[in-house]
PyMOL Python script that loads the backbone (N, CA, C, O; Angstrom):
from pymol import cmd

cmd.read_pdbstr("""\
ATOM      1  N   UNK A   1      24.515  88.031  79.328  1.00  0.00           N
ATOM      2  CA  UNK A   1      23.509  87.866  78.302  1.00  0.00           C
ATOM      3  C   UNK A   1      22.416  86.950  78.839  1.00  0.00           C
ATOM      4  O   UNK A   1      22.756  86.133  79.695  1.00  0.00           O
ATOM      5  N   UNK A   2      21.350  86.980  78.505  1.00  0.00           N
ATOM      6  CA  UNK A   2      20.288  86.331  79.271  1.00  0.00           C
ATOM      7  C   UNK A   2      19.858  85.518  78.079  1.00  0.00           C
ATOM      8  O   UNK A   2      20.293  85.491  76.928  1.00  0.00           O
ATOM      9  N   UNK A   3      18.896  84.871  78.663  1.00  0.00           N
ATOM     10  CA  UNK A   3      17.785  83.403  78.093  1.00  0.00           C
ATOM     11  C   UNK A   3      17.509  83.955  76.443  1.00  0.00           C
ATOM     12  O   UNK A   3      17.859  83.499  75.355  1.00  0.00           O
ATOM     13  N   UNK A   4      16.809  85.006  76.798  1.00  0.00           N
ATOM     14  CA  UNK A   4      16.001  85.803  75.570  1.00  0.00           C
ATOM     15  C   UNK A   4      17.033  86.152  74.261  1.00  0.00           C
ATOM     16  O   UNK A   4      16.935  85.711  73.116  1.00  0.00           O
ATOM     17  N   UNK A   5      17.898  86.943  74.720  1.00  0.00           N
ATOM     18  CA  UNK A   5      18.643  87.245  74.001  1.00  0.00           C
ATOM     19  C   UNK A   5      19.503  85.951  73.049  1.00  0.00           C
ATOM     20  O   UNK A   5      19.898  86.165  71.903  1.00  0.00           O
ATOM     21  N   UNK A   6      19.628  85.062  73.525  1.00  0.00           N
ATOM     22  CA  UNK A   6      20.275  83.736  73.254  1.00  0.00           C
ATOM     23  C   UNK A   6      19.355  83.336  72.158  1.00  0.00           C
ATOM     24  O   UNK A   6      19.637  83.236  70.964  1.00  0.00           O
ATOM     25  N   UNK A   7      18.142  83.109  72.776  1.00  0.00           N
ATOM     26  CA  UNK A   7      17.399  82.591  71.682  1.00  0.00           C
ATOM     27  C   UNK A   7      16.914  83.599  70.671  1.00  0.00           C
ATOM     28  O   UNK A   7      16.679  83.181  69.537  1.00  0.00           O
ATOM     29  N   UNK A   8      16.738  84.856  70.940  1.00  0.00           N
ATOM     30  CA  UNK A   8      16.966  85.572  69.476  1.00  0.00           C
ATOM     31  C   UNK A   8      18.022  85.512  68.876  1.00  0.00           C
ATOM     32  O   UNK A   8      18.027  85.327  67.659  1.00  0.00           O
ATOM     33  N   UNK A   9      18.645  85.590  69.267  1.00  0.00           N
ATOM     34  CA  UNK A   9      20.151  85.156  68.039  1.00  0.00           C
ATOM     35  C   UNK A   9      20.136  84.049  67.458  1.00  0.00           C
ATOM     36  O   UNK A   9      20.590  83.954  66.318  1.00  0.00           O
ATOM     37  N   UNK A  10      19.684  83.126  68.028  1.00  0.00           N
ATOM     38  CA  UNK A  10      19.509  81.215  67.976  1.00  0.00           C
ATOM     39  C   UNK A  10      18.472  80.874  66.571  1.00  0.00           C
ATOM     40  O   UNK A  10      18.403  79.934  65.779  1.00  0.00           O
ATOM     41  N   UNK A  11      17.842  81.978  66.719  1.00  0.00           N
ATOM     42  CA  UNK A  11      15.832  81.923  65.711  1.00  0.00           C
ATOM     43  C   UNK A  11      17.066  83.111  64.571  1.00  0.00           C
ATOM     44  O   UNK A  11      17.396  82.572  63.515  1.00  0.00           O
ATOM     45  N   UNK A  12      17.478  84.138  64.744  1.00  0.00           N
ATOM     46  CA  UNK A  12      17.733  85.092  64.040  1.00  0.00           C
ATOM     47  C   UNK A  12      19.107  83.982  62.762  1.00  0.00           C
ATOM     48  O   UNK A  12      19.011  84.026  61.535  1.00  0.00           O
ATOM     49  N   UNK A  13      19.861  83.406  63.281  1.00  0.00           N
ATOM     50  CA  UNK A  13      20.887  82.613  62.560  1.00  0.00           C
ATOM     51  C   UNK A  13      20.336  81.650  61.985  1.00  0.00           C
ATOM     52  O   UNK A  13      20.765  81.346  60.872  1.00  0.00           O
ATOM     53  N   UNK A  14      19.268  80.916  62.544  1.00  0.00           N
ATOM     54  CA  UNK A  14      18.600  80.300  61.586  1.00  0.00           C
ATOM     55  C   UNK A  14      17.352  80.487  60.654  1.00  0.00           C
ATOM     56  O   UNK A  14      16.681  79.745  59.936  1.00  0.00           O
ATOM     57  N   UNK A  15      17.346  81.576  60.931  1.00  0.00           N
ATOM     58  CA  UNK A  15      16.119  82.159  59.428  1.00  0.00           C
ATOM     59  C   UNK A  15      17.317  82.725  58.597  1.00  0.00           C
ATOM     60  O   UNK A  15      17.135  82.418  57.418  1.00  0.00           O
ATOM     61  N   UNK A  16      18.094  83.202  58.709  1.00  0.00           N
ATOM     62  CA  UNK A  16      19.025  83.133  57.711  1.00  0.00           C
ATOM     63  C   UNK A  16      19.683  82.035  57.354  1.00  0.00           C
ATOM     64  O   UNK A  16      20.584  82.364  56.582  1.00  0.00           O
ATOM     65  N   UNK A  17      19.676  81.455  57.449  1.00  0.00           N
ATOM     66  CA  UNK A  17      20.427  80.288  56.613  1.00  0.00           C
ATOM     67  C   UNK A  17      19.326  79.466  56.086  1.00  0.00           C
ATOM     68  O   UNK A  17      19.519  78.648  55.186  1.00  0.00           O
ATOM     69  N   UNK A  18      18.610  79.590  56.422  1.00  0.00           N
ATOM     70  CA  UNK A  18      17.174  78.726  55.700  1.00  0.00           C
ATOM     71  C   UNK A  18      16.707  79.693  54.486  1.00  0.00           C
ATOM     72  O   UNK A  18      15.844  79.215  53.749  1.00  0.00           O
ATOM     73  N   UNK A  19      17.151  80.930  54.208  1.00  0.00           N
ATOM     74  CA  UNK A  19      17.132  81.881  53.816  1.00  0.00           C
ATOM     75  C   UNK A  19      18.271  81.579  52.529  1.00  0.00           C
ATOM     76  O   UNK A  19      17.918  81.462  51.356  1.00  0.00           O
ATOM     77  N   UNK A  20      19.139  81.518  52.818  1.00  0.00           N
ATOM     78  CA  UNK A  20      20.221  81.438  51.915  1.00  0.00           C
ATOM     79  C   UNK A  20      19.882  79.771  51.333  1.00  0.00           C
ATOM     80  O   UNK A  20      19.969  79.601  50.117  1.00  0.00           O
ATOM     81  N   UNK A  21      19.545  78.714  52.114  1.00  0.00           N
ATOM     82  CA  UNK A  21      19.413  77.389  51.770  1.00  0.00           C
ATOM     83  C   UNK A  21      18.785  76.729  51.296  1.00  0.00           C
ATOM     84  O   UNK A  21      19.038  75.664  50.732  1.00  0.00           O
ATOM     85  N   UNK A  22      17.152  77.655  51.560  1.00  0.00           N
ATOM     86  CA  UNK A  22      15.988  77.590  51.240  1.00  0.00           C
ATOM     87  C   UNK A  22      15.731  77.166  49.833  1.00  0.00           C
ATOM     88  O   UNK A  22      15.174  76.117  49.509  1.00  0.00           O
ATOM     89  N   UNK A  23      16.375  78.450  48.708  1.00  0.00           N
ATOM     90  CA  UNK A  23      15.975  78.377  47.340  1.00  0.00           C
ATOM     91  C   UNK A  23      16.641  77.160  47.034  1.00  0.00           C
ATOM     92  O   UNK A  23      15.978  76.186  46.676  1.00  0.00           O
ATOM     93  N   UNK A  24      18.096  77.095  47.153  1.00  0.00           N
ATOM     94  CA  UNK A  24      18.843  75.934  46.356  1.00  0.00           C
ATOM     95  C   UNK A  24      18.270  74.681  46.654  1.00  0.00           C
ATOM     96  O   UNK A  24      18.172  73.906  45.702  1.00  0.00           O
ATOM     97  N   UNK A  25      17.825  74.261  47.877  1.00  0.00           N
ATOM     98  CA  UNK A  25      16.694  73.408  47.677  1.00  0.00           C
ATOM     99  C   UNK A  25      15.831  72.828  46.724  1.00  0.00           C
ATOM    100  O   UNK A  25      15.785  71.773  46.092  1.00  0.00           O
ATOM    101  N   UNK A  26      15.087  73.975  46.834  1.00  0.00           N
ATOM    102  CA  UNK A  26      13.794  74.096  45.698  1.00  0.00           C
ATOM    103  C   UNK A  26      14.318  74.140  44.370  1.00  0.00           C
ATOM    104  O   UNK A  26      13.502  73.684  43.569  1.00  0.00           O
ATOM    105  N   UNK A  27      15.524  74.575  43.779  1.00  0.00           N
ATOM    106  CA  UNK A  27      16.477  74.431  42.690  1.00  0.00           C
ATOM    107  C   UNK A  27      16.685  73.101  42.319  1.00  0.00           C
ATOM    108  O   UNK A  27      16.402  72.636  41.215  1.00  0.00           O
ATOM    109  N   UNK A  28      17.236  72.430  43.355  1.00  0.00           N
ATOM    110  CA  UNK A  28      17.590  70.874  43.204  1.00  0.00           C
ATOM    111  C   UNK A  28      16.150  69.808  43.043  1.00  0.00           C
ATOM    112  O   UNK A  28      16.008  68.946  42.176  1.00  0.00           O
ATOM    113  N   UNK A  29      15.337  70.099  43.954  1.00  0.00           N
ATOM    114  CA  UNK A  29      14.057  69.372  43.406  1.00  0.00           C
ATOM    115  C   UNK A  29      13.479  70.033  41.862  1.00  0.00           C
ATOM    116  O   UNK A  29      12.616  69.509  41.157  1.00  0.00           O
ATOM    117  N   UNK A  30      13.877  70.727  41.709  1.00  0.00           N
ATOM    118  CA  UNK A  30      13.514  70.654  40.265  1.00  0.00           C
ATOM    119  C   UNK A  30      14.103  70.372  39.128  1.00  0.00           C
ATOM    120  O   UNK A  30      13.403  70.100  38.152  1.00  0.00           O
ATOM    121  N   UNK A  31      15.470  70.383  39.040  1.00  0.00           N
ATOM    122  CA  UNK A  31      16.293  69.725  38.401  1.00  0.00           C
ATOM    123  C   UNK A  31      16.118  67.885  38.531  1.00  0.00           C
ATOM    124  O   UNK A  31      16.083  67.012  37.664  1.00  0.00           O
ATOM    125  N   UNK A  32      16.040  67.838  39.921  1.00  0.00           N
ATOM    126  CA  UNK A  32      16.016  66.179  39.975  1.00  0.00           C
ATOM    127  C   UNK A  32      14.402  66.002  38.871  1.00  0.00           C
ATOM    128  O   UNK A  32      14.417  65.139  37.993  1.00  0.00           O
ATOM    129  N   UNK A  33      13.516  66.624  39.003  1.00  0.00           N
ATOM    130  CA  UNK A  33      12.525  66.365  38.334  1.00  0.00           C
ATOM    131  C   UNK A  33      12.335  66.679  37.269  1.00  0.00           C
ATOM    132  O   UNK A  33      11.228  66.553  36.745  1.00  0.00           O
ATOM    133  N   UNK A  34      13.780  67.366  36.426  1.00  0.00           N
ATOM    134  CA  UNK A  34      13.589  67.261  35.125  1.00  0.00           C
ATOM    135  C   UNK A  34      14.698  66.500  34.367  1.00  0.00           C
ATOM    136  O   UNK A  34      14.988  66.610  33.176  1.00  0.00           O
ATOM    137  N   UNK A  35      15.216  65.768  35.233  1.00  0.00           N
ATOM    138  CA  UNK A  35      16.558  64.625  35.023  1.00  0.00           C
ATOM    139  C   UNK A  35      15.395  63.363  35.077  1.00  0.00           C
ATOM    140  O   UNK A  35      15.636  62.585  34.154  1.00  0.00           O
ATOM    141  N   UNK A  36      14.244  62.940  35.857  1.00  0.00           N
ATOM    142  CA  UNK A  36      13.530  62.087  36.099  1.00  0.00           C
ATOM    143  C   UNK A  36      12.659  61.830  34.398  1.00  0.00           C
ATOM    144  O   UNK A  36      12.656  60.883  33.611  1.00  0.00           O
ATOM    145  N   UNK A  37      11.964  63.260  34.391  1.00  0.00           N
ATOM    146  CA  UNK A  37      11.294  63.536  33.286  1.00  0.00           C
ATOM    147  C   UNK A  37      12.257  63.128  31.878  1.00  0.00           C
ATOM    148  O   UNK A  37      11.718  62.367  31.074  1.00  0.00           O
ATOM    149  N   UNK A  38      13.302  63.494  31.651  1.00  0.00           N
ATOM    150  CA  UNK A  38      14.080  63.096  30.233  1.00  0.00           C
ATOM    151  C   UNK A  38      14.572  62.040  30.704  1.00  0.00           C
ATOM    152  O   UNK A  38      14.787  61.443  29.650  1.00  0.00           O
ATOM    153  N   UNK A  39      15.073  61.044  31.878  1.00  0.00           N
ATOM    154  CA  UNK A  39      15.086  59.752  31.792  1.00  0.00           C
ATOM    155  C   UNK A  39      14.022  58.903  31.398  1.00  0.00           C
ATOM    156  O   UNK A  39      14.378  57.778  31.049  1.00  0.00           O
ATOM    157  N   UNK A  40      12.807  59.149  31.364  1.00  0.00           N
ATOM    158  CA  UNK A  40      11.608  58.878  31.510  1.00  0.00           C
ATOM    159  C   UNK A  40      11.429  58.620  29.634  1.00  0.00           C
ATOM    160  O   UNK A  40      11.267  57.601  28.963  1.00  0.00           O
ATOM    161  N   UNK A  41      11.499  59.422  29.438  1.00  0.00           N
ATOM    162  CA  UNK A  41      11.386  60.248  27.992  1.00  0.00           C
ATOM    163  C   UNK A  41      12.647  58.986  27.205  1.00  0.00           C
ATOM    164  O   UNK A  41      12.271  58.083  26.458  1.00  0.00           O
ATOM    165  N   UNK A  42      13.665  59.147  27.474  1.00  0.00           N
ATOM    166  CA  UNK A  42      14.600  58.759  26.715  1.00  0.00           C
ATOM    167  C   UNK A  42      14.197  57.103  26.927  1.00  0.00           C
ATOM    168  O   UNK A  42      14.207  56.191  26.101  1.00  0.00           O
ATOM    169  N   UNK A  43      13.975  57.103  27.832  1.00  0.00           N
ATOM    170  CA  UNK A  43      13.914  55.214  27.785  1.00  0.00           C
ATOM    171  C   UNK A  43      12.400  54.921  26.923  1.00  0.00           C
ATOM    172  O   UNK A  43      12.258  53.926  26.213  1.00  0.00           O
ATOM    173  N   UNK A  44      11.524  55.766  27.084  1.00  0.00           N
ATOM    174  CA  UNK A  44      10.442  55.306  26.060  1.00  0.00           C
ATOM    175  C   UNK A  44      10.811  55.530  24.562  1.00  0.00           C
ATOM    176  O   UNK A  44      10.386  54.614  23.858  1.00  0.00           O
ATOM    177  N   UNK A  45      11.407  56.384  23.964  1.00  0.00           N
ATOM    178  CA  UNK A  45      12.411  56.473  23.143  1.00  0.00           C
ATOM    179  C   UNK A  45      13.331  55.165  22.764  1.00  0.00           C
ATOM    180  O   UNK A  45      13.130  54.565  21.708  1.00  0.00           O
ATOM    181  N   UNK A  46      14.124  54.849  23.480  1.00  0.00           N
ATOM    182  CA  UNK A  46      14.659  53.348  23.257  1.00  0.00           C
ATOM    183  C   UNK A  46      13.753  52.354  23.151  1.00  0.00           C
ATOM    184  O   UNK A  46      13.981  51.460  22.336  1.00  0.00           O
ATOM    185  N   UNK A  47      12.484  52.314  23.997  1.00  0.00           N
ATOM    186  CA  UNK A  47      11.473  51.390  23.498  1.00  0.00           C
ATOM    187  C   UNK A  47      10.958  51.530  22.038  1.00  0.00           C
ATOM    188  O   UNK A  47      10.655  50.531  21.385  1.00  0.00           O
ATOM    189  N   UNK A  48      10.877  52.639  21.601  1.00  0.00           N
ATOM    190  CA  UNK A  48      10.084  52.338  20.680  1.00  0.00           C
ATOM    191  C   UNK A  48      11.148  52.263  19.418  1.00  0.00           C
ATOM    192  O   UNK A  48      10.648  52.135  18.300  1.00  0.00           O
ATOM    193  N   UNK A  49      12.583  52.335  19.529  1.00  0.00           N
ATOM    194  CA  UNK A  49      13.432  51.739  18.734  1.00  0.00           C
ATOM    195  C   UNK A  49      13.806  50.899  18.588  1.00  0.00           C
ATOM    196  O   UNK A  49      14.267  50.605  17.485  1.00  0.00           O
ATOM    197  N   UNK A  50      13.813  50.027  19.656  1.00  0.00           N
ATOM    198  CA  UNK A  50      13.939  48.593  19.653  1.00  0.00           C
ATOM    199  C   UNK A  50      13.010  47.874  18.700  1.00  0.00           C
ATOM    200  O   UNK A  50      13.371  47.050  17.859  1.00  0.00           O
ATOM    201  N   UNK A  51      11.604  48.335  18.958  1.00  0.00           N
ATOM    202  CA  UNK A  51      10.704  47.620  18.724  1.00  0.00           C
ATOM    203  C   UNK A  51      11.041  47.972  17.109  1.00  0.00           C
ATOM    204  O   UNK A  51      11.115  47.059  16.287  1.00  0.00           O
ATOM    205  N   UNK A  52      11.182  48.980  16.841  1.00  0.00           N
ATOM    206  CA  UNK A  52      11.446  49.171  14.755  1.00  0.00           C
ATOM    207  C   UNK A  52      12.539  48.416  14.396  1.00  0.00           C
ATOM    208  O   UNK A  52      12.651  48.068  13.221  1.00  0.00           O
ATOM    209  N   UNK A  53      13.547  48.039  15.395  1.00  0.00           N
ATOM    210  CA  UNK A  53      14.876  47.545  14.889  1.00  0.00           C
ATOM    211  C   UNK A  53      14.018  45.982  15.048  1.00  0.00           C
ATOM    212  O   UNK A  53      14.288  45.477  13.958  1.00  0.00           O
ATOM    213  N   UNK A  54      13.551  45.431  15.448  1.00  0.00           N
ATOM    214  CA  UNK A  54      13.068  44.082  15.816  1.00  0.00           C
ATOM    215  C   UNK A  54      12.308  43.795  14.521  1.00  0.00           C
ATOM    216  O   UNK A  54      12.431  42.719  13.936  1.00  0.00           O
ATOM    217  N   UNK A  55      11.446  44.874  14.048  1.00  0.00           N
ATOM    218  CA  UNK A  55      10.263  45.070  12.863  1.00  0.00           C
ATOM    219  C   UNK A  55      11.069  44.697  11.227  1.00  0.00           C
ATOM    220  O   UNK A  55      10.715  43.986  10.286  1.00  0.00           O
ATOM    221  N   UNK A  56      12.412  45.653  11.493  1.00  0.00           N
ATOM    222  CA  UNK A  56      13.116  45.559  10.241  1.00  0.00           C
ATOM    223  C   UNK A  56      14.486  44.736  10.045  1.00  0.00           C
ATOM    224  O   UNK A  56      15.185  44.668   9.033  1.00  0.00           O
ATOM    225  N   UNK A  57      14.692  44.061  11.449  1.00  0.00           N
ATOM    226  CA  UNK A  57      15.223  42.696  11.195  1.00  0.00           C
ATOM    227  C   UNK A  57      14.455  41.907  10.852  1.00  0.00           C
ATOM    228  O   UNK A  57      15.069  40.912  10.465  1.00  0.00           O
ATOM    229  N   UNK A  58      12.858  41.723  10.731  1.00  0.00           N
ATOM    230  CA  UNK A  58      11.799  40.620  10.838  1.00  0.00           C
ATOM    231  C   UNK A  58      11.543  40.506   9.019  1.00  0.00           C
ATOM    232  O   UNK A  58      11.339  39.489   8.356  1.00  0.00           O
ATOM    233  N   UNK A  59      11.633  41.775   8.612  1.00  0.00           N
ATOM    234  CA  UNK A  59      11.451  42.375   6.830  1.00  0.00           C
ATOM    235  C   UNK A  59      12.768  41.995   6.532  1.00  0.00           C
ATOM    236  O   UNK A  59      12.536  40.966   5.898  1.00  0.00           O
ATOM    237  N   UNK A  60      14.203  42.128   6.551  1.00  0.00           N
ATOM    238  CA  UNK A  60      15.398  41.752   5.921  1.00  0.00           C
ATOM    239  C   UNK A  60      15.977  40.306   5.973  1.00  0.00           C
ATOM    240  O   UNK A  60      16.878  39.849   5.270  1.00  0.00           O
ATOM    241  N   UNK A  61      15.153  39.583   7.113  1.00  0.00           N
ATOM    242  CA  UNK A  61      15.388  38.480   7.259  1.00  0.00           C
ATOM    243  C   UNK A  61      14.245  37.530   6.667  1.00  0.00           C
ATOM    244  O   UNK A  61      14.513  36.333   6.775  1.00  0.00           O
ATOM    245  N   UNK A  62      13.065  37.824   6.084  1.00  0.00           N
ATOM    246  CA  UNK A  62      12.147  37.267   5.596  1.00  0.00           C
ATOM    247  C   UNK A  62      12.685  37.030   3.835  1.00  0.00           C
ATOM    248  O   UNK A  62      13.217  37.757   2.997  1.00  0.00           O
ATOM    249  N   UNK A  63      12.168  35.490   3.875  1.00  0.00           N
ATOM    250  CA  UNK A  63      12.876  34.901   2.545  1.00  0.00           C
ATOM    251  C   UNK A  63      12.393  36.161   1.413  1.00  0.00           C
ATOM    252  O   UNK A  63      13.099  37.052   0.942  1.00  0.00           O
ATOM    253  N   UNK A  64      10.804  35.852   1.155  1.00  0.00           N
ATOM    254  CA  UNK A  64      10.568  36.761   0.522  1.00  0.00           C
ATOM    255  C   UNK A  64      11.019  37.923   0.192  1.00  0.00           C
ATOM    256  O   UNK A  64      10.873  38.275  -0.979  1.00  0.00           O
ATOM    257  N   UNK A  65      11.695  38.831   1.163  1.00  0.00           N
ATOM    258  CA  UNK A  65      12.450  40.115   0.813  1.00  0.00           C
ATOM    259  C   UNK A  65      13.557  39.919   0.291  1.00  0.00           C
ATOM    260  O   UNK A  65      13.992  40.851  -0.386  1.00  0.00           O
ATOM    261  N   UNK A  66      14.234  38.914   0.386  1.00  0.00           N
ATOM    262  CA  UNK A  66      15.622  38.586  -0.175  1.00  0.00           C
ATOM    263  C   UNK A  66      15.091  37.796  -1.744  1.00  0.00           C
ATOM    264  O   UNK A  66      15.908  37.763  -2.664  1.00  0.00           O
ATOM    265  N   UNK A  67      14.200  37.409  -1.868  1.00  0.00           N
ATOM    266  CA  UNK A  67      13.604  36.859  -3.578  1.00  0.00           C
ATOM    267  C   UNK A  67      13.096  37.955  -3.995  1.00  0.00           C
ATOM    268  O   UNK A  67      13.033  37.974  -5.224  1.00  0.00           O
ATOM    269  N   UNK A  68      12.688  38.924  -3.470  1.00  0.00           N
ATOM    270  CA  UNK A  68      12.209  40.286  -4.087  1.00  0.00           C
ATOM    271  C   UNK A  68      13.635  41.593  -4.617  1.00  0.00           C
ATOM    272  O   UNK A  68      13.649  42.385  -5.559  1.00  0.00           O
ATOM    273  N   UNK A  69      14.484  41.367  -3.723  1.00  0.00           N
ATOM    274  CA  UNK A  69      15.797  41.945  -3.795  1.00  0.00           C
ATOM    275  C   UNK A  69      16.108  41.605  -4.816  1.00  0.00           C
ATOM    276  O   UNK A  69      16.035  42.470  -5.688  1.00  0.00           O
ATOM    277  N   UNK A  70      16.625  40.144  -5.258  1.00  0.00           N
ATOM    278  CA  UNK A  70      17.200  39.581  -6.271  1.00  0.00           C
ATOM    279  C   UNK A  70      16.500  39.892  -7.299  1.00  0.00           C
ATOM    280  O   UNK A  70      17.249  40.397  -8.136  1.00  0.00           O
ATOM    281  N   UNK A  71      15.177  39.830  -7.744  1.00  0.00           N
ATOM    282  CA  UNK A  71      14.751  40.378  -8.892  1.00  0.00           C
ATOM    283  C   UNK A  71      15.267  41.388  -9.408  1.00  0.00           C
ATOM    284  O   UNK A  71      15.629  41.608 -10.564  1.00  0.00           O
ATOM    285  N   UNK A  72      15.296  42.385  -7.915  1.00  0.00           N
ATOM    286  CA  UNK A  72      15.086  43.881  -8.666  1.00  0.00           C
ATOM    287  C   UNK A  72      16.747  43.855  -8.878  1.00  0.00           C
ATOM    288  O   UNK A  72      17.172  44.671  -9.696  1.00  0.00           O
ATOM    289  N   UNK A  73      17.555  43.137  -8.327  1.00  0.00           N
ATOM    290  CA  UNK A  73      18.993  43.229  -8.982  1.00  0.00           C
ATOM    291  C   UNK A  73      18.969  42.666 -10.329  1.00  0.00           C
ATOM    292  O   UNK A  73      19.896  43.166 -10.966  1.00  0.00           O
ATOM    293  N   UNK A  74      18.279  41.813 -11.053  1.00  0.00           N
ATOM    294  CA  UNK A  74      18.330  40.882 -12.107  1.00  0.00           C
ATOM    295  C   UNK A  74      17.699  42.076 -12.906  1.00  0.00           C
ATOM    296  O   UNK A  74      18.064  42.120 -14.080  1.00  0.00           O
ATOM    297  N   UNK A  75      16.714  43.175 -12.455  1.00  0.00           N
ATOM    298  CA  UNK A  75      16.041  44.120 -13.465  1.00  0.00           C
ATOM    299  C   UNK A  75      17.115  44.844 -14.095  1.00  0.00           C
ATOM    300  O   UNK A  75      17.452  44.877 -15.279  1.00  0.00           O
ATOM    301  N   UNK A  76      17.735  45.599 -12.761  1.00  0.00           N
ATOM    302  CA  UNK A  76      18.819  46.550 -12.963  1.00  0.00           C
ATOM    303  C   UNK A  76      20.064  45.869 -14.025  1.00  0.00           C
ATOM    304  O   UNK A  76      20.497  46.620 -14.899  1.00  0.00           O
ATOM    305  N   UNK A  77      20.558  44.615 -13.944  1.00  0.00           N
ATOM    306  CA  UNK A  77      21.174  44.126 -14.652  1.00  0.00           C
ATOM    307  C   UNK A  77      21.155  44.147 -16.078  1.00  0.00           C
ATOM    308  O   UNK A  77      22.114  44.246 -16.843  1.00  0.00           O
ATOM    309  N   UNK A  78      19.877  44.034 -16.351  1.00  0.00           N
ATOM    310  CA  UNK A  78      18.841  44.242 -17.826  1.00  0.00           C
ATOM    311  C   UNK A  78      19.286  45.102 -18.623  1.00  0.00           C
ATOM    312  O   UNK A  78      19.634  45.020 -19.801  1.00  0.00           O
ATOM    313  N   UNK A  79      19.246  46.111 -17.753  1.00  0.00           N
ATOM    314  CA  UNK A  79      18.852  47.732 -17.896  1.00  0.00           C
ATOM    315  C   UNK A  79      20.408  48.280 -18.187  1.00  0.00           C
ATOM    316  O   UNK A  79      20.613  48.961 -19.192  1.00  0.00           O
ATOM    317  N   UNK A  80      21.128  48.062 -17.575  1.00  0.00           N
ATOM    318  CA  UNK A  80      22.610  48.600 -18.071  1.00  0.00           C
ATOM    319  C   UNK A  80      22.941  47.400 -18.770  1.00  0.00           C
ATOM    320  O   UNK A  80      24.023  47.302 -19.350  1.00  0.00           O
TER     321      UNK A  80
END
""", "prot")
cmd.dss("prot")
cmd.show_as("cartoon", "prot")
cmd.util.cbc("prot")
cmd.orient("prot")
């Protein structure tokens, strides 16, 4: 078998497998980039829940809401 022949087989085995390897590649970069994208997503998501849970501990813990509560329990009391 000579030089030539070697290296066509050599070029021929590897366009096939770049062939077969090729797509799943390009499969995986896009998955990684839509695992990136909803990590992305979900943590701005937790930001902006935090920030409401911070908002409506700030309202349940304010005196005023707890003297406003009690009224409206003292109304209801009335009333039945």
């Amino acid at each position: 078998m000579n030089m030539t022949a070697i290296a066509i087989v050599a070029i021929s085995c590897w366009a096939i497998v770049e062939l077969v390897n090729g797509p799943k590649g390009k499969k995986r970069a896009k998955r990684e980039a839509e695992k990136t994208n909803l990590t992305s997503d979900l943590e701005k998501e937790v930001a902006a829940l935090k920030e409401r849970v911070e908002v409506l501990e700030k309202i349940v813990t304010d005196k005023k809401y707890d003297l406003h509560r009690q009224f409206e329990d003292l109304k209801k009391d009335k009333v039945a």
